[in-house]
C-alpha positions in Angstrom: 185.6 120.5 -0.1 183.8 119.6 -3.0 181.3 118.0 -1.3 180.6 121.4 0.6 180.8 123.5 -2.9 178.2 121.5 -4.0 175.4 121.6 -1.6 176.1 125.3 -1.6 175.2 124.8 -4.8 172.2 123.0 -4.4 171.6 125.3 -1.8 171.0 128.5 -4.0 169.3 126.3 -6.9 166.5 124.5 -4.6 166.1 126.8 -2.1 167.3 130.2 -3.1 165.4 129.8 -6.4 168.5 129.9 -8.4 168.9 129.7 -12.2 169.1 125.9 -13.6 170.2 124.6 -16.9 168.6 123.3 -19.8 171.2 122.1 -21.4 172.9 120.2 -18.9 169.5 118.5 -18.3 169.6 117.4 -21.7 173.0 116.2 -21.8 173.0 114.1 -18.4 169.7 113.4 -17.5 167.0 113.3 -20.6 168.3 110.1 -21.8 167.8 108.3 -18.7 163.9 109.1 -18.3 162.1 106.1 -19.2 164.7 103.8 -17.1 163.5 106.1 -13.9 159.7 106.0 -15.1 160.3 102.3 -14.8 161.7 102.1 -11.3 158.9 105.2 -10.0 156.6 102.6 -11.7 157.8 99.5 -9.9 158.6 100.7 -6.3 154.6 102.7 -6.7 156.2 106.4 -6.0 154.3 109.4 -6.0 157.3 111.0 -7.8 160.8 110.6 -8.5 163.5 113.5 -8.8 166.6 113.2 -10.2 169.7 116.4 -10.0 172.5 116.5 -11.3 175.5 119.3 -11.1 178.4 119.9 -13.4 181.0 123.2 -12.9 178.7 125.0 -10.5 175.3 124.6 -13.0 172.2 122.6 -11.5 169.5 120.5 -13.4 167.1 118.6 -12.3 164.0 116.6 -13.5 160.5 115.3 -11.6 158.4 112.5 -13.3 155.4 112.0 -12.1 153.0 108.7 -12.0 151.4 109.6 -15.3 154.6 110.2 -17.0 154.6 114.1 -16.7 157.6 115.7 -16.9 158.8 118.7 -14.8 162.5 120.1 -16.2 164.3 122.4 -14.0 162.7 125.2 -12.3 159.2 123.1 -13.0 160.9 120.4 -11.3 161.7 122.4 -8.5 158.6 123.9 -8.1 156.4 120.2 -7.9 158.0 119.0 -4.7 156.9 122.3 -2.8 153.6 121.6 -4.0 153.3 118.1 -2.5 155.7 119.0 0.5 153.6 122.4 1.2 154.8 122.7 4.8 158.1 120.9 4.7 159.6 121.5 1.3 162.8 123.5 2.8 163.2 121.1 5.8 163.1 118.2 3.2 164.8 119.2 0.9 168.0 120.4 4.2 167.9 116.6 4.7 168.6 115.2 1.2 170.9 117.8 0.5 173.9 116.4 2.0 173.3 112.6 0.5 172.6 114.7 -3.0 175.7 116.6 -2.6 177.7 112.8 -1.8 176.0 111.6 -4.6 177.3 114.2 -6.8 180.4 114.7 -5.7 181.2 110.8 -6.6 180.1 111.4 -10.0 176.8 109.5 -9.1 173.5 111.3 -10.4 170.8 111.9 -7.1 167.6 109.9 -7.8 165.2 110.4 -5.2 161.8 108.2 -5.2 159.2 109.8 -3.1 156.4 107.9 -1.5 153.8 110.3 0.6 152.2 109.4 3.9 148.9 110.4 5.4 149.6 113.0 8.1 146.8 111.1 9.8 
């Protein structure tokens, strides 16, 4: 049950364009930036996401290769960008391992390498 709560809520926040919050980014995921830059850096990702849930409110962050930072609603708006034709399908896939994650206390850290559709 929780599970399903929460991928209803990840639902409405990544692909209903529901409301995200600042503070809970800072409170469980700012601190943890460079440590993700590093492992984005190492495993040569295009860009790495990161969610996180808490009582039904959603934050997320993107970091990109030069060290940009997209918070929230920027951070939800970046992957559509790269994934211009498959955001919503890709983002339905990771959904239900986000929504495990999440429900065993584990933050969703997503490293995303892009292929060539040729």
């Amino acid at each position: 049950m929780k599970k399903r709560k929460i991928a209803n809520t990840l639902r409405k926040a990544l692909l209903q364009d529901g409301k995200m919050e600042r503070a809970l980014y800072e409170y469980e995921l700012e601190e943890h930036l460079d440590y993700w830059y590093e492992g984005l850096k190492s495993d040569r990702d295009q860009f790495v996401f990161a969610i996180t849930e808490n009582s039904g409110d959603v934050a997320m962050l993107l970091i990109t290769p030069d060290k940009t930072i997209y918070v929230n609603e920027e951070g939800r708006e970046k992957p559509s960008q790269f994934w211009t034709k498959a955001y919503e399908n890709n983002i339905n896939r990771l959904i239900p391992m986000i929504a495990e994650n999440l429900a065993n206390d584990i933050i969703s850290v997503n490293g995303v390498k892009m292929v060539s559709p040729n």
